[in-house]
N, C-alpha and C positions, 0 to 999 in steps of 0.2 A: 504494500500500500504506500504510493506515495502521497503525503499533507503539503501541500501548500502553503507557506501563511502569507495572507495579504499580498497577493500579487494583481497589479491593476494594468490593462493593457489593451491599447487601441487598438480596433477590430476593424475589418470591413464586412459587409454582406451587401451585395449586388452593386457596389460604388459608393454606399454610405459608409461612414462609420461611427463607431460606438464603444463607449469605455466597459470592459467586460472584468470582472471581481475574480479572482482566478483561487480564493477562497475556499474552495473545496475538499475532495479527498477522490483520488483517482485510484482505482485497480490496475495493472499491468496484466494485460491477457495474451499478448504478443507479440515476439520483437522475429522482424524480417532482416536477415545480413545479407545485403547485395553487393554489387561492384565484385570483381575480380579479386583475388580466387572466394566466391561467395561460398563454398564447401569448406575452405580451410575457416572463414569470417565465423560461419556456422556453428562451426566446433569447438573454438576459439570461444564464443558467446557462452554455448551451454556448458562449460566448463567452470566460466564464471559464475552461472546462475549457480551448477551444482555446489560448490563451494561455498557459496552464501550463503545455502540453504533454498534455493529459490526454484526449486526441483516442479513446480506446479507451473512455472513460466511455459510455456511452448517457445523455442526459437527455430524460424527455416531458415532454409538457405533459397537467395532470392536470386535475379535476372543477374548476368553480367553488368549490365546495365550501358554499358557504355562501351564504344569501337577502340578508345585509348587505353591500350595496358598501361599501367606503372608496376615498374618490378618489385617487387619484395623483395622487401631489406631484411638484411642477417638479422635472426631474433626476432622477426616481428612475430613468429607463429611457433614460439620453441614447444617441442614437445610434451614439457611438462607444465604448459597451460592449454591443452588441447582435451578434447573429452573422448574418453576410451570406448570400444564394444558398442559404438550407434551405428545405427543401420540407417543408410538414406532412402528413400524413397523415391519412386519414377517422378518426372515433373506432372504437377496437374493429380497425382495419383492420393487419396488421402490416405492417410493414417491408420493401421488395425485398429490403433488404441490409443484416442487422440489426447490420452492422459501419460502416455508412455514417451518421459524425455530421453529413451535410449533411442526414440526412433524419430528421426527430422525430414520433416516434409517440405515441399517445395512452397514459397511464401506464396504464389497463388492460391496451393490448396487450404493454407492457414487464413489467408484473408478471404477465400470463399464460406470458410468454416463458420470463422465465427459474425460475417454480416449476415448467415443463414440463420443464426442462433439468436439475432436480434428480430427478425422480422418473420420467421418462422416457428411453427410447434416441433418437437421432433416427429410427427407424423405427416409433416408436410404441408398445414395447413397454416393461413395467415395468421399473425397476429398482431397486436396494437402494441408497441412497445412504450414505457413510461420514457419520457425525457434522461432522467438520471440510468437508463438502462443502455441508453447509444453511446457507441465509440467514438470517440474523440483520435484521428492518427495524426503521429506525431512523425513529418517525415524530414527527416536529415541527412538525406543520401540520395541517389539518383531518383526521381518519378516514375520508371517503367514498370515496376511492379504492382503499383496502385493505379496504373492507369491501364494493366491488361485487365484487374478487377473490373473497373469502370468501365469499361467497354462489353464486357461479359455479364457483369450483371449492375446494368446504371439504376434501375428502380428502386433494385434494393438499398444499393449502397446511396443513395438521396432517404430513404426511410430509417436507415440506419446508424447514420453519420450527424453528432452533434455539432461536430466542430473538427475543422485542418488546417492544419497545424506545419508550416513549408519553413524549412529553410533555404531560401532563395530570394527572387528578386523581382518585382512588376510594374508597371507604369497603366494609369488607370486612364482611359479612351473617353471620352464622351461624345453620344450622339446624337447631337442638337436636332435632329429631324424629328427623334421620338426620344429623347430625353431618358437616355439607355446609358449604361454603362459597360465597359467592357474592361477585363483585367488581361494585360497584354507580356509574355512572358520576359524577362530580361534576359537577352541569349549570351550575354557575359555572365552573369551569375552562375558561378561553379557547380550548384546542384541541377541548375536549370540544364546545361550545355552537356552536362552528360548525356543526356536522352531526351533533346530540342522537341522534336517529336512527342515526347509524351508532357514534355514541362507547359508546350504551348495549348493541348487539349485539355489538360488539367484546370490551366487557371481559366480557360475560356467555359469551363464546365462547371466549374464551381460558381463561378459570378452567373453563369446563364440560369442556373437553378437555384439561387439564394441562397449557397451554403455559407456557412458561417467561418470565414478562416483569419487566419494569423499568418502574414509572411515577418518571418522574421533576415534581415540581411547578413551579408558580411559586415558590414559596421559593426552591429550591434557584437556580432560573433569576435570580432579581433577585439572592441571595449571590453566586453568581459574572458580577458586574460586569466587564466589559472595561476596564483602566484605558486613561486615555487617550493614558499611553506609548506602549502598544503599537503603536495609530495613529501615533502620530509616529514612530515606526521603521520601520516600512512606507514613510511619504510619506518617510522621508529616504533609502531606497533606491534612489529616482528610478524606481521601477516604476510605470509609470500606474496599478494596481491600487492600489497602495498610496498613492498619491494622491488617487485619486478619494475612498476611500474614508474619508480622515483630512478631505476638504472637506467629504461628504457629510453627516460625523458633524454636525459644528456643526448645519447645515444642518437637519438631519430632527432633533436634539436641542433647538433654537427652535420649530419645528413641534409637537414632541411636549407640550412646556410649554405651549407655547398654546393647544393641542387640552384640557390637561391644566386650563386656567381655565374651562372652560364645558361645563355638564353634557349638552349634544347632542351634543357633539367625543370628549369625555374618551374615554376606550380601555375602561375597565370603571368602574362609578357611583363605585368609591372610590380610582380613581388620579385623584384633585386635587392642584391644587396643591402641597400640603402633601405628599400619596405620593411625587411627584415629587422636590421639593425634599431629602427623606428618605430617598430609595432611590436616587435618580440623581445627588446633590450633596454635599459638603460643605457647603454653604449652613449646615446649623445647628451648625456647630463655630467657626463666628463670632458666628451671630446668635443670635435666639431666634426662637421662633414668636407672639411680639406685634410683630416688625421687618415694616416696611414689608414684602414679598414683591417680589423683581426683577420688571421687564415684561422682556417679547421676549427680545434677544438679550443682555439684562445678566445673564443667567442662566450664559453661555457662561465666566465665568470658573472659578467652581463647579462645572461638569461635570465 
């Protein structure tokens, strides 16, 4: 269960918006790990769940999502945070036992599941769902998995759906003829351009039908920065989670730098150096931006 306290946050539905109380208390019924290698993301996940105790979670493994590989880096998937003896399932195929976290189904057949569960009896027949009974999805990775849902079953997923929940990007259209609105997708927005195609049906489907959503940007995403406390109070818990995950930082934060000097690696054309430096560092509350620039891992104090 996760509580909320007091979180207040400006909404759209159809081109309006409205301040929404975020106030409540939400169940986790699902998490879909997409993008490349979406099998290893998969395992990776419910590894994590089991370890927390959180064994009643379902996690699938979702679409590629996207035509751009990025390689795995050493450590991102070490073996001893991977989940043993699960059996995957054919895409689209559900579950024997859809209580059983040994067995991970494809994230269509998990997001088919349970918007049936909302709008359905288990004998097949309609029902009325209570407001506080709809899912809320919360998507922070590519679009194409919620948007092969959407196309496969849109009635449902409009009866079942309280609120979405995007990390991405949009620009809002207005149509002076009949006083319409349109949300228009941002094809720079990194979760957007993974899968243009499903980012631009999404937002133009959600605003055509009044659904209730929250884009949240990259702005908001690089302002709230993880400090590096936080990490260190984890690792000093002595929980292997919390350790792996204060080594890995350094780790993938030298990577990201480096990636970050050279225009085939970099993450998007104008996270260089210098974005880096500026958004990921204190680096310029000492230096200036005519100082030498750190190599590798001389960057790690600054983080």
């Amino acid at each position: 269960m996760i509580h909320i306290k007091h979180v207040s946050i400006l909404s759209s539905r159809n081109g309006g918006f409205e301040i929404q109380d975020l106030t409540k208390q939400y169940r986790i019924v699902g998490i879909i790990a997409n993008l490349y290698p979406a099998d290893k993301r998969s395992l990776y996940g419910r590894r994590a769940l089991d370890d927390f105790g959180r064994r009643d979670i379902p996690i699938a493994w979702g679409e590629k999502a996207t035509t751009k590989d990025r390689p795995i880096r050493p450590n991102q998937f070490p073996c001893d945070f991977m989940a043993e003896n699960v059996v995957f399932t054919l895409y689209g195929e559900p579950k024997s036992d859809p209580k059983d976290p040994a067995e991970i189904e494809s994230g269509i057949s998990l997001l088919v599941r349970l918007v049936k569960e909302i709008v359905e009896t288990p004998d097949g027949q309609p029902r009325t769902s209570r407001p506080e009974e709809k899912l809320h999805f919360l998507l922070v990775s590519s679009f194409a998995d919620i948007w092969t849902l959407v196309e496969l079953l849109p009635e449902s997923f409009k009866k079942a759906t309280a609120r979405v929940v995007l990390q991405g990007d949009y620009t809002v259209e207005h149509n002076t003829s009949n006083s319409s609105y349109t949300l228009k997708a941002n094809h720079e927005a990194n979760n957007n351009r993974f899968d243009i195609n499903s980012a631009d049906k999404l937002y133009e489907f959600i605003c055509r039908n009044n659904i209730l959503s929250v884009v949240v940007t990259k702005v908001a995403a690089t302002a709230s920065a993880l400090p590096i406390q936080v990490l260190k109070d984890l690792a000093a818990t002595g929980h292997k989670w919390g350790k792996y995950l204060y080594d890995i930082y350094d780790e993938l934060s030298v990577q990201y730098y480096k990636d970050s000097g050279d225009e085939k690696t970099r993450f998007q054309c104008h996270m260089d150096e210098k974005w880096f430096l500026g958004t990921r560092t204190n680096w310029f509350l000492t230096h200036t931006e005519h100082d030498p620039y750190p190599r590798g891992a001389d960057v790690l104090p600054y983080v």
